[in-house]
C-alpha positions as CSV (number, residue, x, y, z in Angstrom):
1,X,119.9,140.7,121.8
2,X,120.8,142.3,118.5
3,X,121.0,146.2,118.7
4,X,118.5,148.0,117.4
5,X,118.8,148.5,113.2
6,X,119.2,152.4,113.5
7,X,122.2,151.9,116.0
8,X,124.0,149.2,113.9
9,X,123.3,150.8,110.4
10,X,124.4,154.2,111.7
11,X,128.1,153.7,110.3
12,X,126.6,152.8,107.0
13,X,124.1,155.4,106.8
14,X,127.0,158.1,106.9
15,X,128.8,156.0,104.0
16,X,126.1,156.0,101.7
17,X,125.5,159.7,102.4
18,X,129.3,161.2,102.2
19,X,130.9,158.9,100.5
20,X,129.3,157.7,97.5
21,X,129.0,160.3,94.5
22,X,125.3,159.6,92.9
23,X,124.9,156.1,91.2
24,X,123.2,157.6,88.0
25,X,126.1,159.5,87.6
26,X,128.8,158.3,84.8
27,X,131.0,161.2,84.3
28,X,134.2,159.7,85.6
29,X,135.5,163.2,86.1
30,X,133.2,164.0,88.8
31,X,135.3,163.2,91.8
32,X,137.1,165.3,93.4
33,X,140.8,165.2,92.5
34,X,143.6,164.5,94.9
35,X,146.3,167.2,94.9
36,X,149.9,165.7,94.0
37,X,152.6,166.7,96.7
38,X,155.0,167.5,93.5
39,X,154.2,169.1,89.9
40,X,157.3,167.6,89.1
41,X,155.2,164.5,86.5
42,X,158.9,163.7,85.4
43,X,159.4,161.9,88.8
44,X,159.4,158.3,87.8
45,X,157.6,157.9,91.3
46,X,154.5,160.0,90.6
47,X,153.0,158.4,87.6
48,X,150.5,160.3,85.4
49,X,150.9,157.5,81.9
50,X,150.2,154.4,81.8
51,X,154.0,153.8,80.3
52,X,155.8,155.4,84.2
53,X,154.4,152.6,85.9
54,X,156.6,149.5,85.1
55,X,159.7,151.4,85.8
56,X,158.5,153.2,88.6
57,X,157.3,149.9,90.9
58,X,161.5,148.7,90.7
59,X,162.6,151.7,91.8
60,X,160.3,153.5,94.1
61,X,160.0,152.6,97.6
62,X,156.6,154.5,97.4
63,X,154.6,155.5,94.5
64,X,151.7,157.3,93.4
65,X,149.5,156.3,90.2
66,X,147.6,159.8,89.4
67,X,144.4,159.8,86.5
68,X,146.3,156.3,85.0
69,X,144.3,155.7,81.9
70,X,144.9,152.2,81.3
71,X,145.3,151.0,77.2
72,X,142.9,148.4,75.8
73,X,144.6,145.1,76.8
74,X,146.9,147.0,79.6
75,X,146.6,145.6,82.8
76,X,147.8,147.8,85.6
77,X,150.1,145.0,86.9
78,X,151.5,146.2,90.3
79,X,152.9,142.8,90.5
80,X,156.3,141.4,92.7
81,X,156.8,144.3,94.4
82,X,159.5,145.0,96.2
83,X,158.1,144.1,100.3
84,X,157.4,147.5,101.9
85,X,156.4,149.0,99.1
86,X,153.3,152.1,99.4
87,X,151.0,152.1,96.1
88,X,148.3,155.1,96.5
89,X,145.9,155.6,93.9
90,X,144.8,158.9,93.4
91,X,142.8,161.2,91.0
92,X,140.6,158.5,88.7
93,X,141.7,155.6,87.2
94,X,140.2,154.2,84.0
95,X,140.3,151.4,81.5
96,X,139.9,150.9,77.6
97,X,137.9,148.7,76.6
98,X,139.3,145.0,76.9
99,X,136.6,142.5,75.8
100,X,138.8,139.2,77.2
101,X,137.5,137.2,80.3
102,X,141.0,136.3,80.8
103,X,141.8,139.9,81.5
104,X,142.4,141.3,85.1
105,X,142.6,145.0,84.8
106,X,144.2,145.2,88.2
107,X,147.0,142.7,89.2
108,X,148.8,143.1,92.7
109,X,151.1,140.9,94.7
110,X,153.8,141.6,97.4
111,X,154.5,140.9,101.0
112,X,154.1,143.9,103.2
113,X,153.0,146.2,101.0
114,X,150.4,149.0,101.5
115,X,147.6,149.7,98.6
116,X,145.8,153.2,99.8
117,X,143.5,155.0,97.8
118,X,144.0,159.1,98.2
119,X,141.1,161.4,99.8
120,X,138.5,162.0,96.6
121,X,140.2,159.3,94.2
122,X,138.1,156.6,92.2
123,X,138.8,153.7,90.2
124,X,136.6,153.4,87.6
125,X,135.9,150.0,85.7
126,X,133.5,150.9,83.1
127,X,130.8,148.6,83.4
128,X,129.0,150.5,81.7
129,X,131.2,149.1,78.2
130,X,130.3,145.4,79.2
131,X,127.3,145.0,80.7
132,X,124.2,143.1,79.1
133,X,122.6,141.1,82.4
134,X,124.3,137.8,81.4
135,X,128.2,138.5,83.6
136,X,130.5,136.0,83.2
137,X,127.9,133.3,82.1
138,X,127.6,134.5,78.4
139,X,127.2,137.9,76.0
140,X,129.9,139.6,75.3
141,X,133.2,138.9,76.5
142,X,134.2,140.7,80.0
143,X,137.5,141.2,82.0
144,X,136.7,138.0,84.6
145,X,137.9,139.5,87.7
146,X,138.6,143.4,87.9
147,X,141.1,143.0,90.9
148,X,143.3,140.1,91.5
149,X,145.2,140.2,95.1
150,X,147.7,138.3,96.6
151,X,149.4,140.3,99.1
152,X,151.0,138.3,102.5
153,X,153.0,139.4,105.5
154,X,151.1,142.2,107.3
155,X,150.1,144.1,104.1
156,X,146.8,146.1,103.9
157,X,144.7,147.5,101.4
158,X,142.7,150.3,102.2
159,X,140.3,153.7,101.1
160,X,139.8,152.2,97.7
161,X,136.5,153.9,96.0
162,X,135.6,151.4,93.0
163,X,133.0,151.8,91.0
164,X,131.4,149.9,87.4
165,X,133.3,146.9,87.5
166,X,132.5,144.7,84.7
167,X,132.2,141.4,86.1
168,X,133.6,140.3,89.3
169,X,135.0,142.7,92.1
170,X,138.4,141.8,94.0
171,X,139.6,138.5,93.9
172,X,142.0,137.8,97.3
173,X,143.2,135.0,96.3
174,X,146.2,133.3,98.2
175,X,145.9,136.2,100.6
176,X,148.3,135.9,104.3
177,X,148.6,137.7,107.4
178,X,147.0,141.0,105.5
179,X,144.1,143.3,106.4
180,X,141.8,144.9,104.3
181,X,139.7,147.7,105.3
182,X,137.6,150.4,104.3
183,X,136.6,149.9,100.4
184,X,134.1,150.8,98.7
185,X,132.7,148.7,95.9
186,X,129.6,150.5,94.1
187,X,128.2,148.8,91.5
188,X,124.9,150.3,91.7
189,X,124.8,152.2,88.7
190,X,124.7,148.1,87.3
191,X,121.1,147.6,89.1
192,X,118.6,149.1,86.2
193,X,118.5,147.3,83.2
194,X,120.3,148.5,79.5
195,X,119.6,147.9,76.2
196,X,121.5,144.6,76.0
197,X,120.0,142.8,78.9
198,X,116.1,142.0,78.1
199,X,114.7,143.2,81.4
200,X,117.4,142.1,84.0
201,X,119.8,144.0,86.0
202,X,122.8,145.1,83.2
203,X,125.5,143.9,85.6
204,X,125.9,140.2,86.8
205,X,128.0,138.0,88.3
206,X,129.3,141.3,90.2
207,X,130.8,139.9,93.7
208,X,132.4,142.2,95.5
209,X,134.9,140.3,97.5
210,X,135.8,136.6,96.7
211,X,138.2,135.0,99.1
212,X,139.8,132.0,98.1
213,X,142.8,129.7,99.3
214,X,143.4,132.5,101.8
215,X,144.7,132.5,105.6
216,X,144.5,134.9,108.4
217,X,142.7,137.5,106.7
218,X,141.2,140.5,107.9
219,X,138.4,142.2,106.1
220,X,136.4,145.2,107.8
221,X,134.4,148.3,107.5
222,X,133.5,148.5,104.0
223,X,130.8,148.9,101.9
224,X,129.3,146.8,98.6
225,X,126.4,147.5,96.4
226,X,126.4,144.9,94.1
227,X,124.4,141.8,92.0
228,X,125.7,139.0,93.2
229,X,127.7,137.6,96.7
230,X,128.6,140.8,98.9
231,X,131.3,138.4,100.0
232,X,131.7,135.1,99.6
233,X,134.3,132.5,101.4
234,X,135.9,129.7,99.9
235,X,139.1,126.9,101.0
236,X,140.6,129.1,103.5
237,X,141.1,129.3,107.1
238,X,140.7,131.9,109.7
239,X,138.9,134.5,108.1
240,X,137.3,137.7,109.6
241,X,134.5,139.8,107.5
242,X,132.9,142.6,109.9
243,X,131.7,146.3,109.8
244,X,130.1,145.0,106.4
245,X,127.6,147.2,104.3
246,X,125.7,145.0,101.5
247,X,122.9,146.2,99.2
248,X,121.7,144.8,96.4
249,X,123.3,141.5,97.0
250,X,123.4,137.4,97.7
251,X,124.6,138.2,100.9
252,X,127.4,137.2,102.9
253,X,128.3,133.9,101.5
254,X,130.6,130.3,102.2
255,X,130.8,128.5,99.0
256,X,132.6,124.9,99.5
257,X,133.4,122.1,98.0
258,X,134.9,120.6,94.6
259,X,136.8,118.1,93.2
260,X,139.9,116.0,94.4
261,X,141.5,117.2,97.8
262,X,141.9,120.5,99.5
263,X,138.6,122.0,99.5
264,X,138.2,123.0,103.3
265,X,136.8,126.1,104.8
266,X,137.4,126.9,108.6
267,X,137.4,129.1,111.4
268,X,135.2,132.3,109.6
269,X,133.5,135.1,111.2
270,X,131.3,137.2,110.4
271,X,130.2,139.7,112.4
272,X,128.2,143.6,113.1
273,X,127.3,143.9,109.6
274,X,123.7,144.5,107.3
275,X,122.6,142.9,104.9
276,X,119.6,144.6,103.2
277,X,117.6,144.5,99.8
278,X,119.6,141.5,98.9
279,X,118.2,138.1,96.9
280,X,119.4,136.4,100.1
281,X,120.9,137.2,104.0
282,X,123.8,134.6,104.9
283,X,124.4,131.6,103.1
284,X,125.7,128.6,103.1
285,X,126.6,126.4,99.6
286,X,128.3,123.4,98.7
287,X,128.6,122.4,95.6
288,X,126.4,118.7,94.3
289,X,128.7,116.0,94.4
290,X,131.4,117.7,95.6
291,X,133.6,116.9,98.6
292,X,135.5,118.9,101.2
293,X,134.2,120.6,104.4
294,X,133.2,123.4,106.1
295,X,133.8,123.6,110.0
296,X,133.6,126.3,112.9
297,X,131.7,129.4,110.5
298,X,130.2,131.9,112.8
299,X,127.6,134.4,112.0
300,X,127.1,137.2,114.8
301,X,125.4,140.7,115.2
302,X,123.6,141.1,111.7
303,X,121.1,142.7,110.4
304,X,119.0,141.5,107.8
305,X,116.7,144.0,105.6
306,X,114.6,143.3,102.7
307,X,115.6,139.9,101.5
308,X,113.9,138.6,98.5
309,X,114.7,134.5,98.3
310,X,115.9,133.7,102.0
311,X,116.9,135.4,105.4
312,X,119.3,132.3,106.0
313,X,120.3,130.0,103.5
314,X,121.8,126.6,103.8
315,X,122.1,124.4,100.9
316,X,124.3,121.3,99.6
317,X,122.5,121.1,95.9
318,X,124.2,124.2,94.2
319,X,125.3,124.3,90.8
320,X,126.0,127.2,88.9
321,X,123.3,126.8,86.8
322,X,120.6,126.5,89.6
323,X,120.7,124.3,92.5
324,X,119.2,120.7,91.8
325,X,116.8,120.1,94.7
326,X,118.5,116.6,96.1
327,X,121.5,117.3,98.4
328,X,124.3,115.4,98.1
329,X,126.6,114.3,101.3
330,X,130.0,114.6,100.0
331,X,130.7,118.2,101.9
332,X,130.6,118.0,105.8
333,X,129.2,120.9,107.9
334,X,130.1,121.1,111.4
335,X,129.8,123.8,113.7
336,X,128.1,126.2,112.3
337,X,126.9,129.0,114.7
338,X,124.3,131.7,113.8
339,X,124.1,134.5,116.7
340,X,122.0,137.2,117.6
341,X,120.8,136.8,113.4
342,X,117.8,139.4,113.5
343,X,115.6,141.2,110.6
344,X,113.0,140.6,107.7
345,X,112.3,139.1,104.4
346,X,109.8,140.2,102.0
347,X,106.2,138.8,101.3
348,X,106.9,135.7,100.0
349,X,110.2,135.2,101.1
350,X,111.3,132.3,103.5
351,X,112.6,133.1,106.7
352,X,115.4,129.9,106.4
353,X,115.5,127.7,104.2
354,X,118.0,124.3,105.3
355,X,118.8,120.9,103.1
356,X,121.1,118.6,104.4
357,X,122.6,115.7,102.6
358,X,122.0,112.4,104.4
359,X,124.2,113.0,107.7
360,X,126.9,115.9,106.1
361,X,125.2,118.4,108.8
362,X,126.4,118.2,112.3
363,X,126.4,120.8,115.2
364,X,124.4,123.7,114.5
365,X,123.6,126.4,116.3
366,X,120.9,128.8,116.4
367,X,120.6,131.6,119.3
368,X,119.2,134.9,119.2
369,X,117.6,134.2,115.4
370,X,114.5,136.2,114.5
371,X,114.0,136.3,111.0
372,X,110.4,137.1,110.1
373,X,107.9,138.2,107.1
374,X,108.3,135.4,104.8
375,X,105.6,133.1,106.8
376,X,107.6,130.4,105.4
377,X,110.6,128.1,106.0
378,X,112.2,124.6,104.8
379,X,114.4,122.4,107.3
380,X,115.6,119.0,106.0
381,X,117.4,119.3,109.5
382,X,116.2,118.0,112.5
383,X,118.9,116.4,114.4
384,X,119.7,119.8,116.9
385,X,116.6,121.9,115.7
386,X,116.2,124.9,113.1
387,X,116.3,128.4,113.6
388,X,113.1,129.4,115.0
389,X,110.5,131.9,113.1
């Protein structure tokens, strides 16, 4: 059986409490600063402006960006590196304000490279400039993704503190043989509304981590407050997610399907994580009328706290604009294992909520589920039972 919540949560609990500097807070000087291991700023590998930084990445085996302001339109674009190369991000890092959802503020790519954040740094994305409850699906224009990755060949990523991203969080996209651990994304400060959003949350469309077109990928031990997927999955293959921290979220997420070939998820874990005051626990979409497949997806060892729409969540109506109600078939779901899946949902909630298109769902597994609190579920399912309440 699941451990109990105080044991699993126990890592997070320390996070949330040493880590994270207050979410009302929006001084982006409040962080303790890194101290360089040279005053010497003229060192073109110890960047302090924006301009060092281009120069720098062709000719520095290891570099350090140190309080980078970026200029409006300026992307910090840490991109072909040479393989080997050690980027550490240190001090806090800021951005002008770029109204383009074309714009990626961060850009990184390179095969064995290591991104590190230093002890007390933050990157700051100034949400704050952008957000008006709508994200990426109207208002004003935002940058569309805050960091795009691409990193292969036993590269990591790692001790990133991120904070007020405007729109989406970090985009692995195309990611091989690479580990990512220990980030913080805190987008809390996003939760209360502003005067541009009418009521709703002031940040949207705020995932932390999408993963897409991605093999062999490692992602552990970090932590995501957020308004939209904590992490969500899409057409790639042997993926890990564990040691996962998500508040605030729509949980920990596969997304498949499209259109045309190539749209096939398989072989993802997720594992000894918590999900808690989140719209929904783990989920499963695919996309109406799409096609592709999802095979061998694993959840194990989570906790759910708190959810508001549903504990677990399988669905093959989704479209952006709110799912439809009538699955379609063209997306095929085969084993799909949830293990040891424990918690509650709010008043009002459903415990599990499954639709099926006509004969896309095969091989499910539920063992060790205990979702309670909603009194409700939906199964559409019936061939090898539902997740029991």
């Amino acid at each position: 059986m699941l451990p109990s919540p105080s044991k699993i949560s126990t890592f997070y609990l320390i996070a949330l409490s040493s880590l994270v500097p207050p979410a009302t807070s929006t001084n982006t000087t409040s962080a303790p600063i890194s101290t360089p291991t040279s005053t010497n700023t003229t060192t073109p590998c110890f960047c302090t402006t924006y301009p060092q930084i281009a120069p720098a990445i062709s000719a520095c085996p290891s570099l350090t960006l140190h309080n980078i302001h970026a200029p409006a339109h300026s992307a910090i674009a840490l991109t072909s590196l040479v393989p080997g190369t050690t980027i550490t991000f240190s001090g806090t890092t800021t951005f002008a304000y770029t109204p383009d959802s074309q714009f990626r503020p961060i850009q990184i790519s390179g095969s064995g490279v290591s991104i590190l954040g230093a002890p007390g740094s933050v990157i700051d994305g100034g949400g704050e400039m952008y957000w008006d409850g709508l994200g990426s699906n109207g208002g004003l224009a935002k940058p569309g993704q805050f960091m795009k990755v691409q990193i292969t060949n036993h590269s990591t990523m790692s001790d990133l503190y991120i904070r007020n991203y405007p729109s989406h969080g970090i985009n692995l996209a195309g990611v091989k043989d690479s580990i990512i651990e220990n980030i913080i994304l805190n987008n809390s400060l996003g939760d209360a509304p502003n005067n541009r959003s009418n009521g709703l949350s002031a940040a949207h469309n705020s995932d932390g981590f999408n993963i897409g077109n991605s093999a062999n990928l490692v992602l552990r031990d970090s932590n995501v407050w957020n308004q939209d997927d904590c992490v969500v999955v899409s057409d790639s293959t042997n993926v890990s997610v564990s040691g996962m921290f998500c508040s605030g979220s729509h949980g920990l997420s596969i997304a498949g399907g499209g259109s045309g070939t190539g749209h096939d998820i398989s072989n993802i874990l997720f594992k000894d994580s918590v999900v808690t005051n989140s719209t929904n626990g783990l989920r499963i979409k695919t996309d109406f009328n799409a096609t592709g497949s999802v095979t061998n997806v694993t959840f194990d060892n989570i906790r759910l706290e708190d959810i508001k729409t549903y504990g677990i969540d399988i669905q093959q109506d989704y479209l952006n604009g709110g799912p439809t109600g009538t699955a379609s078939n063209g997306v095929l779901l085969g084993g799909i294992t949830f293990r040891d899946v424990a918690g509650w949902v709010v008043e009002g909630a459903m415990d599990y909520y499954v639709l099926c298109g006509n004969g896309s769902c095969s091989d499910f597994e539920f063992e060790g589920v205990s979702v309670k609190g909603g009194n409700r579920s939906s199964c559409n399912y019936p061939e090898t039972g539902c997740p029991g309440v």
